[in-house]
Biotite code that builds the C-alpha atoms (Angstrom):
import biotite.structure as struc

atoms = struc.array([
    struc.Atom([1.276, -3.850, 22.306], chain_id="A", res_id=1, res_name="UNK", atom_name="CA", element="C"),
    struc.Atom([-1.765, -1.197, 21.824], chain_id="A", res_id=2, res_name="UNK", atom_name="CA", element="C"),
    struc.Atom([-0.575, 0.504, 19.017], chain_id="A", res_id=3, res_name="UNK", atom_name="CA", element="C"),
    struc.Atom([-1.097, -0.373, 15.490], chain_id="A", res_id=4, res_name="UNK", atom_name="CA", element="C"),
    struc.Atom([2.004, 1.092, 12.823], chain_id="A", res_id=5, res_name="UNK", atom_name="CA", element="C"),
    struc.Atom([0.513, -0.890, 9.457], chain_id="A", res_id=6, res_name="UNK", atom_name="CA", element="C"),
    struc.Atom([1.521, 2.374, 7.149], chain_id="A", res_id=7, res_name="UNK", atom_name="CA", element="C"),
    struc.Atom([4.274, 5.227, 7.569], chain_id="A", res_id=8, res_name="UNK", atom_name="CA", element="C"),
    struc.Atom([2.866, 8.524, 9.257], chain_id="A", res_id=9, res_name="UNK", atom_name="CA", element="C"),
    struc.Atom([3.340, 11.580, 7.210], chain_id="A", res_id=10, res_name="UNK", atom_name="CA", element="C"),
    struc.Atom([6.629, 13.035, 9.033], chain_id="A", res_id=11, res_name="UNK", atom_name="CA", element="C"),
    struc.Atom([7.821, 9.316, 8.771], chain_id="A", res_id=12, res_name="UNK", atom_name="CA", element="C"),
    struc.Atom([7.835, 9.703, 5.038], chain_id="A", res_id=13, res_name="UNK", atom_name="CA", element="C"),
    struc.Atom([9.181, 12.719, 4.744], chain_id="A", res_id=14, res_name="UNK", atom_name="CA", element="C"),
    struc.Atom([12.241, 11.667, 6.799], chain_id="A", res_id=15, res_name="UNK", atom_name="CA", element="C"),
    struc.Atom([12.866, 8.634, 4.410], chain_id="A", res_id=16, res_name="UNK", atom_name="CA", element="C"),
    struc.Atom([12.185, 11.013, 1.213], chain_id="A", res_id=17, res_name="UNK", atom_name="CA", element="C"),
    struc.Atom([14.745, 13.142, 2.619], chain_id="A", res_id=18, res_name="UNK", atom_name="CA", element="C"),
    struc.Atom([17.795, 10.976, 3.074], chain_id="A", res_id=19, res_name="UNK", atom_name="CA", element="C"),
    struc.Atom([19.803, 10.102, -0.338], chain_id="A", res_id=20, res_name="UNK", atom_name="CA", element="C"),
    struc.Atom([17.953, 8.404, -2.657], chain_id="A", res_id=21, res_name="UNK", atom_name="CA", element="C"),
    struc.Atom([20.883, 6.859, -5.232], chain_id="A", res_id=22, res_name="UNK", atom_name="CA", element="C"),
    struc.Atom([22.401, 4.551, -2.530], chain_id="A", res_id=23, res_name="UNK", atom_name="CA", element="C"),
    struc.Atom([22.179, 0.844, -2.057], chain_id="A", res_id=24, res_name="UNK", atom_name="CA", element="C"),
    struc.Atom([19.220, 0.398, 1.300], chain_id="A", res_id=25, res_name="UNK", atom_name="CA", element="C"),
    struc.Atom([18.144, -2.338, 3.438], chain_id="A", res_id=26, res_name="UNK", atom_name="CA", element="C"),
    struc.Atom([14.682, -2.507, 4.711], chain_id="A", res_id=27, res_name="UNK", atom_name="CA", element="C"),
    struc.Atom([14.671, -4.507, 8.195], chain_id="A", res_id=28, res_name="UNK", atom_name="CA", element="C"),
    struc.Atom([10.799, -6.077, 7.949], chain_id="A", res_id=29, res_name="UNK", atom_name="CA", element="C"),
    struc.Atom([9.091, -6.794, 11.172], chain_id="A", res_id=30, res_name="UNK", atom_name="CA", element="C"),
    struc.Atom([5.506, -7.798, 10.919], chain_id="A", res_id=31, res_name="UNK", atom_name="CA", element="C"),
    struc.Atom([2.997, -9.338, 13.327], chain_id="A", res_id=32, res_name="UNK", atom_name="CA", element="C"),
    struc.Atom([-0.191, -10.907, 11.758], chain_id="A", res_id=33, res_name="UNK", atom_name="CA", element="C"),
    struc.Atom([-4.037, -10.308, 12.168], chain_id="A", res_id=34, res_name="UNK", atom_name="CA", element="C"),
    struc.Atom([-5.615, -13.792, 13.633], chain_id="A", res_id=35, res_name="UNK", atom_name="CA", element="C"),
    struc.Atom([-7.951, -13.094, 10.935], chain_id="A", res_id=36, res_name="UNK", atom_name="CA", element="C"),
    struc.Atom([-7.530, -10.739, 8.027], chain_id="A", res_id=37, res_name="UNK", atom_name="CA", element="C"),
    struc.Atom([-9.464, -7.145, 8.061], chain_id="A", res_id=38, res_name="UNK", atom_name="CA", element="C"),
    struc.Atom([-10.279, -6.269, 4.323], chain_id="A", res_id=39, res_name="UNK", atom_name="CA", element="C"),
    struc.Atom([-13.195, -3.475, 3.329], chain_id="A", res_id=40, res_name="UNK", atom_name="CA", element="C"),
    struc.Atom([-16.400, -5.040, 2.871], chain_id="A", res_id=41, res_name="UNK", atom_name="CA", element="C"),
    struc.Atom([-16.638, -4.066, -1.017], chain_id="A", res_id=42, res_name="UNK", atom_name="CA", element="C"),
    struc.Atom([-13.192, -5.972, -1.325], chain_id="A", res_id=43, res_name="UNK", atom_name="CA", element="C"),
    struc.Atom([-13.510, -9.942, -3.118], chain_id="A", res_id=44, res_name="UNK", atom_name="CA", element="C"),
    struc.Atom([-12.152, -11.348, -0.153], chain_id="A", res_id=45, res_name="UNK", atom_name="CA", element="C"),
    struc.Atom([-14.149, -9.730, 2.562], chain_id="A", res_id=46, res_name="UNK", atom_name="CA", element="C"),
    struc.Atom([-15.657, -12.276, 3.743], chain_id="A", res_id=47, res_name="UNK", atom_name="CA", element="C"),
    struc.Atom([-13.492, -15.130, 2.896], chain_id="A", res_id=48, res_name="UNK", atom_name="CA", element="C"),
    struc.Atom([-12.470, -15.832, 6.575], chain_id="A", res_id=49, res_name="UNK", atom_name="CA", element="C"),
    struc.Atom([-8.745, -15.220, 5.746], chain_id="A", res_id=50, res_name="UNK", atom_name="CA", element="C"),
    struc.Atom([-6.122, -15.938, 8.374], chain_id="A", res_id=51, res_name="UNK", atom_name="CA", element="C"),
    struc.Atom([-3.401, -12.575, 8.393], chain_id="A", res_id=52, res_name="UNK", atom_name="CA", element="C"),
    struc.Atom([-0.986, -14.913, 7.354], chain_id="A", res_id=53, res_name="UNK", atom_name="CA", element="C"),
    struc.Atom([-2.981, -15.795, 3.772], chain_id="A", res_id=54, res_name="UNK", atom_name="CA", element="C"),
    struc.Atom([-3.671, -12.235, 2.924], chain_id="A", res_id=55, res_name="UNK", atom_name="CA", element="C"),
    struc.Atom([0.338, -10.964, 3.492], chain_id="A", res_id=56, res_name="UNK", atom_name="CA", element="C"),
    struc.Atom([0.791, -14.183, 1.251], chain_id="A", res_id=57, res_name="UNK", atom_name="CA", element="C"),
    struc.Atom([-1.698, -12.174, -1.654], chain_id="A", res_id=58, res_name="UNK", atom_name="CA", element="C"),
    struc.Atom([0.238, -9.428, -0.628], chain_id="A", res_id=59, res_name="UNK", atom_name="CA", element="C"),
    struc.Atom([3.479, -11.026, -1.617], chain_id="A", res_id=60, res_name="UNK", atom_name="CA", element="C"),
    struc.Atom([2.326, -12.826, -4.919], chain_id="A", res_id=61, res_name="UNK", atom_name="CA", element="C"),
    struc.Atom([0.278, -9.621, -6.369], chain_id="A", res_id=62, res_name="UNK", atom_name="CA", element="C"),
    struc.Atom([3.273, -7.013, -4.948], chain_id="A", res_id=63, res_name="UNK", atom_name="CA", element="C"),
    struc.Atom([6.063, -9.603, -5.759], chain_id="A", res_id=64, res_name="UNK", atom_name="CA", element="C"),
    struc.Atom([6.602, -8.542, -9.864], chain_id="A", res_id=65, res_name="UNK", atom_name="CA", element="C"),
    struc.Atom([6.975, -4.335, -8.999], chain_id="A", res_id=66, res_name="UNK", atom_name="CA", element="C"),
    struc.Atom([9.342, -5.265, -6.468], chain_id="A", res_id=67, res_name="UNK", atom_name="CA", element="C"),
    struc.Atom([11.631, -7.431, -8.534], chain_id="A", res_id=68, res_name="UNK", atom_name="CA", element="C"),
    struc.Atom([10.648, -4.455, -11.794], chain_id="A", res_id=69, res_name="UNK", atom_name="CA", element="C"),
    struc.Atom([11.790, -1.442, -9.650], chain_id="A", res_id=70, res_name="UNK", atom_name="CA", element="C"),
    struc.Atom([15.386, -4.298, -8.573], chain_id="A", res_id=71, res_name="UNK", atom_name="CA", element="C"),
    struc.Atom([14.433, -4.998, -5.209], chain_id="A", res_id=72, res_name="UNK", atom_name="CA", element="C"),
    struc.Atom([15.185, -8.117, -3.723], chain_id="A", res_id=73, res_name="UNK", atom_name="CA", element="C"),
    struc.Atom([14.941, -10.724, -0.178], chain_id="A", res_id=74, res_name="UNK", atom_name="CA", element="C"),
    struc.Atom([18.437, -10.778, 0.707], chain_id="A", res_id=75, res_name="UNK", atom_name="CA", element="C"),
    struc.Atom([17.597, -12.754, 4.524], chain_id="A", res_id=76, res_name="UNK", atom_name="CA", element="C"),
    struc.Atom([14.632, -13.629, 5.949], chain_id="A", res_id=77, res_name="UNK", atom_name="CA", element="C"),
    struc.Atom([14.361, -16.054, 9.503], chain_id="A", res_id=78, res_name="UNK", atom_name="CA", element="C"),
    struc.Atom([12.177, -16.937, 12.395], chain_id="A", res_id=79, res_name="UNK", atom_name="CA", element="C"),
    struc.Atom([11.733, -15.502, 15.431], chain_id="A", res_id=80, res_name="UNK", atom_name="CA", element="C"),
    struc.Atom([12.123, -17.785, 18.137], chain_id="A", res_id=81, res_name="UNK", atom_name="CA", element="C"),
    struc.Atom([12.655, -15.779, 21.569], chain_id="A", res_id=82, res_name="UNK", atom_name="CA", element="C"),
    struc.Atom([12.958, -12.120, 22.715], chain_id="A", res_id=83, res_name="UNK", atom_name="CA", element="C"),
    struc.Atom([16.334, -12.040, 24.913], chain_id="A", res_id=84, res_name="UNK", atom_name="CA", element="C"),
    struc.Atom([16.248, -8.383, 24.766], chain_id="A", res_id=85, res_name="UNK", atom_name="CA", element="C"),
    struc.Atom([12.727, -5.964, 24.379], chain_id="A", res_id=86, res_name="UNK", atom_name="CA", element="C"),
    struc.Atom([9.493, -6.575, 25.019], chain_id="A", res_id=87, res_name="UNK", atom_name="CA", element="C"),
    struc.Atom([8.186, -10.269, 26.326], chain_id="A", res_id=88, res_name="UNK", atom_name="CA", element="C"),
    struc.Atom([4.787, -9.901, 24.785], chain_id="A", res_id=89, res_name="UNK", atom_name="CA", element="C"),
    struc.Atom([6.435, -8.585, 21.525], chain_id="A", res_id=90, res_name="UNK", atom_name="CA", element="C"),
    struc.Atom([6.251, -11.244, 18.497], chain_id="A", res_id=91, res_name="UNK", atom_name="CA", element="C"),
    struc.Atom([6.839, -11.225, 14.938], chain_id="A", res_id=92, res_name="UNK", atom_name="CA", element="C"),
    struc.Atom([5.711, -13.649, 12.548], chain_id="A", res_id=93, res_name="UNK", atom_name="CA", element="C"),
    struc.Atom([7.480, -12.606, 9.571], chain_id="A", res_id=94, res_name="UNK", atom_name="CA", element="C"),
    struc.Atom([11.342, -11.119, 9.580], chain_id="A", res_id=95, res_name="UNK", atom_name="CA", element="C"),
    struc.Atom([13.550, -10.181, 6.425], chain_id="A", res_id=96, res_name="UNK", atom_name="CA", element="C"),
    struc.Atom([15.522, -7.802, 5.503], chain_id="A", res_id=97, res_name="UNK", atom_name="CA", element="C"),
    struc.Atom([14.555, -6.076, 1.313], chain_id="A", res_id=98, res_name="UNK", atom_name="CA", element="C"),
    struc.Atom([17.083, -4.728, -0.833], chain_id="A", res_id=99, res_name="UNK", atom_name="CA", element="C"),
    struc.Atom([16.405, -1.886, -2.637], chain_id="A", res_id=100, res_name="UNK", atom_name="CA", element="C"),
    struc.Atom([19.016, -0.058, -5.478], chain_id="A", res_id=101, res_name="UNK", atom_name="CA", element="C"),
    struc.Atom([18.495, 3.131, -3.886], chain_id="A", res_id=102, res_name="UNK", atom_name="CA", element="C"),
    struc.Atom([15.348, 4.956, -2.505], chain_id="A", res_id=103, res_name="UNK", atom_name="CA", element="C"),
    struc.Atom([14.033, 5.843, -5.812], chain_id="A", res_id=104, res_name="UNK", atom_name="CA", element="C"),
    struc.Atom([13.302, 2.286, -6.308], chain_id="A", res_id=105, res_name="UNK", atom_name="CA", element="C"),
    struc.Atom([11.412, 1.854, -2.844], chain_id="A", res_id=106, res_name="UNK", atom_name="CA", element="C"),
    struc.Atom([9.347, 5.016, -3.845], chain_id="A", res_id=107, res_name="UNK", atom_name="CA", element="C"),
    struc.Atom([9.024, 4.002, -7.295], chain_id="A", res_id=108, res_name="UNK", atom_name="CA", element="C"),
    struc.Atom([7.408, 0.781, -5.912], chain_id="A", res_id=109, res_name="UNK", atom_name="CA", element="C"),
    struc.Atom([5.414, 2.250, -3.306], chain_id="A", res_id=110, res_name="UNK", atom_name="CA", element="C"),
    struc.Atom([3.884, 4.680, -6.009], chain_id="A", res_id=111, res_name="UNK", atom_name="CA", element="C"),
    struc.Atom([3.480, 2.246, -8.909], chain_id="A", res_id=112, res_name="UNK", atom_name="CA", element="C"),
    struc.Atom([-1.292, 1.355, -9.360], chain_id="A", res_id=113, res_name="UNK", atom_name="CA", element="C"),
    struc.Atom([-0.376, -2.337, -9.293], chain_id="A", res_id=114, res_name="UNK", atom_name="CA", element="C"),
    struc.Atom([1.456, -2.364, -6.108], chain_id="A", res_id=115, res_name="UNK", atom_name="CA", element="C"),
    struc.Atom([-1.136, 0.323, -4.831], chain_id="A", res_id=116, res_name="UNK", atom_name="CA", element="C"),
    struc.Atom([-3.922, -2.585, -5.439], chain_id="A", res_id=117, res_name="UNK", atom_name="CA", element="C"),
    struc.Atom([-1.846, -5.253, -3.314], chain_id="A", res_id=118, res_name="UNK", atom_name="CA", element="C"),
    struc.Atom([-0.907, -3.083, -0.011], chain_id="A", res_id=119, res_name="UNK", atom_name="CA", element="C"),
    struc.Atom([-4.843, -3.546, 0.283], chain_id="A", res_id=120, res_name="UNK", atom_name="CA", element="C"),
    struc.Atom([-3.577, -7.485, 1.615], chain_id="A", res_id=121, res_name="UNK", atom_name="CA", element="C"),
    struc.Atom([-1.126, -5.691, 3.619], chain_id="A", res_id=122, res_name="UNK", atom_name="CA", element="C"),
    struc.Atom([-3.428, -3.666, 5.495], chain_id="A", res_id=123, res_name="UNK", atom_name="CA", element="C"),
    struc.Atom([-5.819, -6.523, 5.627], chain_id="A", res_id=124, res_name="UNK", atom_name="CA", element="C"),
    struc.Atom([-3.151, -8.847, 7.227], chain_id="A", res_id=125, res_name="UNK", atom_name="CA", element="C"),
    struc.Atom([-1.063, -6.643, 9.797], chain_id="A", res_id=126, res_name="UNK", atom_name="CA", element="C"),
    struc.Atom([-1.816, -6.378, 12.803], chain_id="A", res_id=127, res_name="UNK", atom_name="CA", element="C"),
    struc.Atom([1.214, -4.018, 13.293], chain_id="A", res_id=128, res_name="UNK", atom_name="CA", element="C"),
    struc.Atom([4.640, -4.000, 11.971], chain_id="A", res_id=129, res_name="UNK", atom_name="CA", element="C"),
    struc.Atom([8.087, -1.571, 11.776], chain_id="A", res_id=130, res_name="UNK", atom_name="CA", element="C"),
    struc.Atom([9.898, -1.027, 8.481], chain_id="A", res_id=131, res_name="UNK", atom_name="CA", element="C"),
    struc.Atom([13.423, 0.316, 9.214], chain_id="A", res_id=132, res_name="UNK", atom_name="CA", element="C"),
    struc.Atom([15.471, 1.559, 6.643], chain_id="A", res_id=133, res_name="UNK", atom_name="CA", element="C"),
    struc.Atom([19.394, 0.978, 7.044], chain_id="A", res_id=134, res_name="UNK", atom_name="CA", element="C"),
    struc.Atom([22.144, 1.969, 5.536], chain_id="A", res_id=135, res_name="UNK", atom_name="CA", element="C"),
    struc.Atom([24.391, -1.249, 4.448], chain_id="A", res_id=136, res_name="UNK", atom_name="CA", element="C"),
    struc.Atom([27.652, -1.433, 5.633], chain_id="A", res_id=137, res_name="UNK", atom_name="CA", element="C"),
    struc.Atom([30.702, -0.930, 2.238], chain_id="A", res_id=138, res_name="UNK", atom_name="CA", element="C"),
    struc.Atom([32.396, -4.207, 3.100], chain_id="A", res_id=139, res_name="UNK", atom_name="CA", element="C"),
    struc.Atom([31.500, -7.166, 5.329], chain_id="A", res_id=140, res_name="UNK", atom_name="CA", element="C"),
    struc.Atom([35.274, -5.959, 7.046], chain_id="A", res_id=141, res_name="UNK", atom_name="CA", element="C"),
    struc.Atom([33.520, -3.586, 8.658], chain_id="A", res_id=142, res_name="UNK", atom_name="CA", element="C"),
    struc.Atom([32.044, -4.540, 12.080], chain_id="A", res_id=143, res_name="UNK", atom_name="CA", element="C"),
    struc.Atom([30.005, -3.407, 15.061], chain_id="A", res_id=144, res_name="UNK", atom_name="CA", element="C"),
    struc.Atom([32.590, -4.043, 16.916], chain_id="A", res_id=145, res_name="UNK", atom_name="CA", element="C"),
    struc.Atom([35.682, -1.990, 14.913], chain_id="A", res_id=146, res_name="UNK", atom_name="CA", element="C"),
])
């Protein structure tokens, strides 16, 4: 894969902004990992030979405590293990799925100085990810199928 989607485009944004904000969301994570993290030379760990996979972890621990604030939580995370379906050459290295209380938490998050400070790991770490918001389904009766 050539191109690189680390952070939403503009229109992106403005298309999640725009959809209701006080319902439950899922977040489907997909994210594919720098051999070696990327950070801006004046950051402390330029230069620290990270692998991707460290830096998303300093992602996690400094971004972890405004996600649980604003009520958002890991409700399934896995392992890729084979593409039966897509791309060949497409990979991820880290799957979950993030549960939000509505929108306004997600953007509350995304907004908040602290959590600001750790996407700086994020961007560091990914090599190039997709972050698709989905509507859960009212009751597991519900299927794909009916």
């Amino acid at each position: 894969m050539s191109e690189s989607h680390v952070d939403p485009e503009r229109a992106q944004f403005d298309a999640f902004k725009a959809l209701p904000r006080d319902t439950v969301i899922h977040m489907l994570n997909l994210v594919r990992f720098k051999d070696k993290a990327a950070y801006p030379d004046n950051h402390p760990l330029a230069g620290q030979q990270l692998s991707g996979a460290e830096a998303y972890r300093h992602y996690g621990a400094d971004s972890g405590p405004v996600f649980e604030r604003v009520g958002g939580r890991v409700i399934w995370t896995g392992t890729m293990e084979a593409m039966l379906i897509g791309p060949d050459a497409e990979h991820w290295d880290a799957v979950f799925i993030a549960e939000y209380p509505g929108s306004g938490a997600f953007m509350e998050m995304v907004t908040d100085p602290a959590y600001r400070e750790a996407v700086i790991h994020r961007q560091a770490a990914v090599e190039t990810s997709r972050l698709i918001r989905c509507a859960p389904k009212a009751s597991r009766s519900e299927t794909v199928f009916g």
